[in-house]
Backbone as JSON Lines, residues from 0, in Angstrom:
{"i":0,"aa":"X","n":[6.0,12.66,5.53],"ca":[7.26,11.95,5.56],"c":[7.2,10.77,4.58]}
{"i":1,"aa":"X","n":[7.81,10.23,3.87],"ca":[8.87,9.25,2.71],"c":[7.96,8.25,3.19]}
{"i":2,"aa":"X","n":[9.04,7.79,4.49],"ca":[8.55,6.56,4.83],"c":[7.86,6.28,5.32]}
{"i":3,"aa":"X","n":[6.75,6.72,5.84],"ca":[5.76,6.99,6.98],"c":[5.07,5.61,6.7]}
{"i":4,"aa":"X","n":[4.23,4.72,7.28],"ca":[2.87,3.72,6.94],"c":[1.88,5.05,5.99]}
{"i":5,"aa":"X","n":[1.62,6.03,6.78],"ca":[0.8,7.01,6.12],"c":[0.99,7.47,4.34]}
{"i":6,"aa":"X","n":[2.22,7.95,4.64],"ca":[3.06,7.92,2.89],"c":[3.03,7.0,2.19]}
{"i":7,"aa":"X","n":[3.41,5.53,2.73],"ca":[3.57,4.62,1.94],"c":[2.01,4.04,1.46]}
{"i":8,"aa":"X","n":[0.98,3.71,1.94],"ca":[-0.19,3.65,2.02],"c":[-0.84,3.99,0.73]}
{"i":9,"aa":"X","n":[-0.99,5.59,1.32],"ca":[-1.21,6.96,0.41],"c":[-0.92,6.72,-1.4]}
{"i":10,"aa":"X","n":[0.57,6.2,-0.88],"ca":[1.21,6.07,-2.38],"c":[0.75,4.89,-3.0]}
{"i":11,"aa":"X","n":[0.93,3.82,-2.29],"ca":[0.8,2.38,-3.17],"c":[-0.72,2.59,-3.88]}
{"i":12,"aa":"X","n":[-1.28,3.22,-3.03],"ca":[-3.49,3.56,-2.81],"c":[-3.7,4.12,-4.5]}
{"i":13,"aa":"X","n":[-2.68,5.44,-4.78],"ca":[-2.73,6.23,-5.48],"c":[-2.29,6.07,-6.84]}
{"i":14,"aa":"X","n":[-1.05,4.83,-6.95],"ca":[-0.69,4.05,-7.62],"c":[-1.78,3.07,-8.39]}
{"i":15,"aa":"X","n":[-1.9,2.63,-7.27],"ca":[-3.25,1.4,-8.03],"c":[-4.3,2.11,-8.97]}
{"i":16,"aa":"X","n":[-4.59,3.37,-7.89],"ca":[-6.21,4.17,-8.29],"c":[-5.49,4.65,-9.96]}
{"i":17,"aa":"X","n":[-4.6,5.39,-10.03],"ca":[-3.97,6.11,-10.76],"c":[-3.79,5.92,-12.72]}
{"i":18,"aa":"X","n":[-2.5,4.58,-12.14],"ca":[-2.11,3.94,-13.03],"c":[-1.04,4.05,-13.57]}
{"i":19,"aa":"X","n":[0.24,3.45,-14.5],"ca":[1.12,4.34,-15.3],"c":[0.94,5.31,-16.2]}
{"i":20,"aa":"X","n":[2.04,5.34,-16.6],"ca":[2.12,6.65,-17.94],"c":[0.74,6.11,-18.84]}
{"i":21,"aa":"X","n":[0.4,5.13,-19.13],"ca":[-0.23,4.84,-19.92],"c":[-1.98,4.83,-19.26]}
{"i":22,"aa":"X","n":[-1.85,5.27,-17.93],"ca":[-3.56,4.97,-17.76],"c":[-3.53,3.56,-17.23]}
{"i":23,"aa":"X","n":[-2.75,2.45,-17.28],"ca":[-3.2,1.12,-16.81],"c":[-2.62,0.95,-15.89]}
{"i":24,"aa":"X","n":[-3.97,0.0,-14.63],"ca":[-3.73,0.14,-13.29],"c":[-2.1,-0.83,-12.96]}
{"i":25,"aa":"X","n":[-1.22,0.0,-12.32],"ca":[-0.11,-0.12,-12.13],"c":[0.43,-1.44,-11.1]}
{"i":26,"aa":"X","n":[-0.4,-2.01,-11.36],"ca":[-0.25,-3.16,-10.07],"c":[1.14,-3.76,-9.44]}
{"i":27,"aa":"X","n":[2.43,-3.91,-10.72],"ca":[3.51,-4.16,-9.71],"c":[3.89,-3.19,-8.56]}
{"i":28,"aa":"X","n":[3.71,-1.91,-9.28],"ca":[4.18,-1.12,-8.67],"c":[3.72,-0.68,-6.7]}
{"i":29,"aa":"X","n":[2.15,-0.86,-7.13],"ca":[1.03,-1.09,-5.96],"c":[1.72,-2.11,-5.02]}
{"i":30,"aa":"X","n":[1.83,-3.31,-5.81],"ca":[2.28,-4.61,-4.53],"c":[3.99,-3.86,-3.88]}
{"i":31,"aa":"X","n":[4.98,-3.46,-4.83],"ca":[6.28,-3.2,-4.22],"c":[6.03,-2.79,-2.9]}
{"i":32,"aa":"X","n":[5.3,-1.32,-3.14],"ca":[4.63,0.11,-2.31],"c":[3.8,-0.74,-1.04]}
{"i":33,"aa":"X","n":[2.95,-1.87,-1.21],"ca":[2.61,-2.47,-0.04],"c":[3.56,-3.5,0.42]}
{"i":34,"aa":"X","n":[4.35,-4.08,0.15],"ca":[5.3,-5.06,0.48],"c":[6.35,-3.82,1.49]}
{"i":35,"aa":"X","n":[6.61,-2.99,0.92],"ca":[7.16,-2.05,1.9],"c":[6.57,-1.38,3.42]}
{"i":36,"aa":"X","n":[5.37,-0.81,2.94],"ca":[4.63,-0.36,4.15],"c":[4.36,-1.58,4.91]}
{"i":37,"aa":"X","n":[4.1,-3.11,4.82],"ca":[4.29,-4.17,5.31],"c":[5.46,-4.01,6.05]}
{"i":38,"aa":"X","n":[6.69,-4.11,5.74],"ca":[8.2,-4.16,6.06],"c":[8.15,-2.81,7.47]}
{"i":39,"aa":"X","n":[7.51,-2.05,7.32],"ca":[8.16,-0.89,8.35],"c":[6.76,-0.9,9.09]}
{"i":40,"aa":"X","n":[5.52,-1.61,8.59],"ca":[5.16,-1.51,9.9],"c":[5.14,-2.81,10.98]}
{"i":41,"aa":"X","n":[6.72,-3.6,10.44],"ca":[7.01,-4.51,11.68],"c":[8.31,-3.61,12.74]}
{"i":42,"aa":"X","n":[7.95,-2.53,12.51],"ca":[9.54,-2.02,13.4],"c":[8.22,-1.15,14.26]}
{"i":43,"aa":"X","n":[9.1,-0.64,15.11],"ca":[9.01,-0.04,16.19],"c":[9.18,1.85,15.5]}
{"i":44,"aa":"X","n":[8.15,2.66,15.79],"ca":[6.94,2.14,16.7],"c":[5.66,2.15,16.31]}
{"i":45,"aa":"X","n":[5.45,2.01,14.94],"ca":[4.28,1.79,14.3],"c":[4.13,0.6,14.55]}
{"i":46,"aa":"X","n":[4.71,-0.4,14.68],"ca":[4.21,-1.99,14.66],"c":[3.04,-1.8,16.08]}
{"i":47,"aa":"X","n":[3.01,-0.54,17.01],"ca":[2.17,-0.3,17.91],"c":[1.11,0.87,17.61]}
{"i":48,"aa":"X","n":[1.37,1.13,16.21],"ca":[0.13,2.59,15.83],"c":[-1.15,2.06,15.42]}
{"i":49,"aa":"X","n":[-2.25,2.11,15.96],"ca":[-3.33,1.88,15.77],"c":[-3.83,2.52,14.04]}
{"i":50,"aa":"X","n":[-3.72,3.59,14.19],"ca":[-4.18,4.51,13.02],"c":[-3.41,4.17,11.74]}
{"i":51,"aa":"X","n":[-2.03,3.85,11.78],"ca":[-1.2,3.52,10.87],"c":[-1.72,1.53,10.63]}
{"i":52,"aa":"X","n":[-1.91,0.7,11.3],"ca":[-1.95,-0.39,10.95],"c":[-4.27,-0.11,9.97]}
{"i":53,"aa":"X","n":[-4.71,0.86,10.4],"ca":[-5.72,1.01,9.73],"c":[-5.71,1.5,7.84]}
{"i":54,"aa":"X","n":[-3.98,2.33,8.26],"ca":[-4.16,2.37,7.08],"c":[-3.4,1.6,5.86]}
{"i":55,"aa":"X","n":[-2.55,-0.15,6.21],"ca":[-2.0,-0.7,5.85],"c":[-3.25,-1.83,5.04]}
{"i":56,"aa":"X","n":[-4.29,-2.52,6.56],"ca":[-5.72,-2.68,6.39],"c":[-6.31,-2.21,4.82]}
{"i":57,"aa":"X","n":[-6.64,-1.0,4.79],"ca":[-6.86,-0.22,3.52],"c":[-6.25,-0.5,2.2]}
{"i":58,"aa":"X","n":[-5.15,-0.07,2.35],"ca":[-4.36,-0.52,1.32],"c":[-4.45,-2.15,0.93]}
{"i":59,"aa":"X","n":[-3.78,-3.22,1.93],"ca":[-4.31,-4.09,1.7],"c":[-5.86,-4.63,0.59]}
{"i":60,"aa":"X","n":[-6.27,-4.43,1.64],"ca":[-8.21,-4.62,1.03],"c":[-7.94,-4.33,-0.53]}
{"i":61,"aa":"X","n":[-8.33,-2.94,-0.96],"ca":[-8.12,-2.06,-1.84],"c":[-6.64,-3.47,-2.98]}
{"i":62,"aa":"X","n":[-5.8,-3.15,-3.25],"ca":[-5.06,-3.79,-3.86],"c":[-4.43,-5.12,-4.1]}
{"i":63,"aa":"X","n":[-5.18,-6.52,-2.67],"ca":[-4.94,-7.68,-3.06],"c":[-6.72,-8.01,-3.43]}
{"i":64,"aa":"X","n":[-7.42,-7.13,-3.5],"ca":[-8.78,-7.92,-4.14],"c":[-8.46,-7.76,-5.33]}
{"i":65,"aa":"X","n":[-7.78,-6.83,-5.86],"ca":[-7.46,-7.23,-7.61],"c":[-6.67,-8.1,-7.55]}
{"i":66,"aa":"X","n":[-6.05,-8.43,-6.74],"ca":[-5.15,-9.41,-7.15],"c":[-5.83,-11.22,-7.43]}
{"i":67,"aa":"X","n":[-6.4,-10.69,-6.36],"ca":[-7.29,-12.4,-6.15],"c":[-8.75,-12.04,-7.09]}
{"i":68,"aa":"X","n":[-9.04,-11.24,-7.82],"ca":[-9.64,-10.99,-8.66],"c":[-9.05,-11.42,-10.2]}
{"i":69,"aa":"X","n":[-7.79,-11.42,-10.41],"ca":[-7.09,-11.61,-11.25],"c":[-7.17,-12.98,-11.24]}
{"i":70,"aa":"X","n":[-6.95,-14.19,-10.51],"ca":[-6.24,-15.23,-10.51],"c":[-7.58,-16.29,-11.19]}
């Protein structure tokens, strides 16, 4: 599913790993993709999924250490 924590995750994860058209790691795109899976997993009823907030965790980790790597 689209919107899933799982999908969104998956994607932002795959994004970062990935990169654009060009090969370079895609990072706005990464933060949008987690700023979202953020956003839906404050609703109901993932804001109660164990497995889904593990894989927000992930994502997280994974894409703000470049960030604070960057700065």
């Amino acid at each position: 599913m689209a919107g899933t924590p799982m999908s969104l995750a998956f994607q932002a994860m795959a994004r970062f790993h990935l990169g654009d058209n060009e090969g370079t790691p895609s990072l706005r795109a990464s933060l949008a993709l987690l700023r979202r899976l953020q956003q839906v997993m404050r609703l109901p009823p993932w804001n109660q999924d164990v497995e889904a907030a593990g894989f927000l965790r992930e994502a997280q980790s994974l894409i703000t250490a470049k960030v604070h790597a960057e700065r």
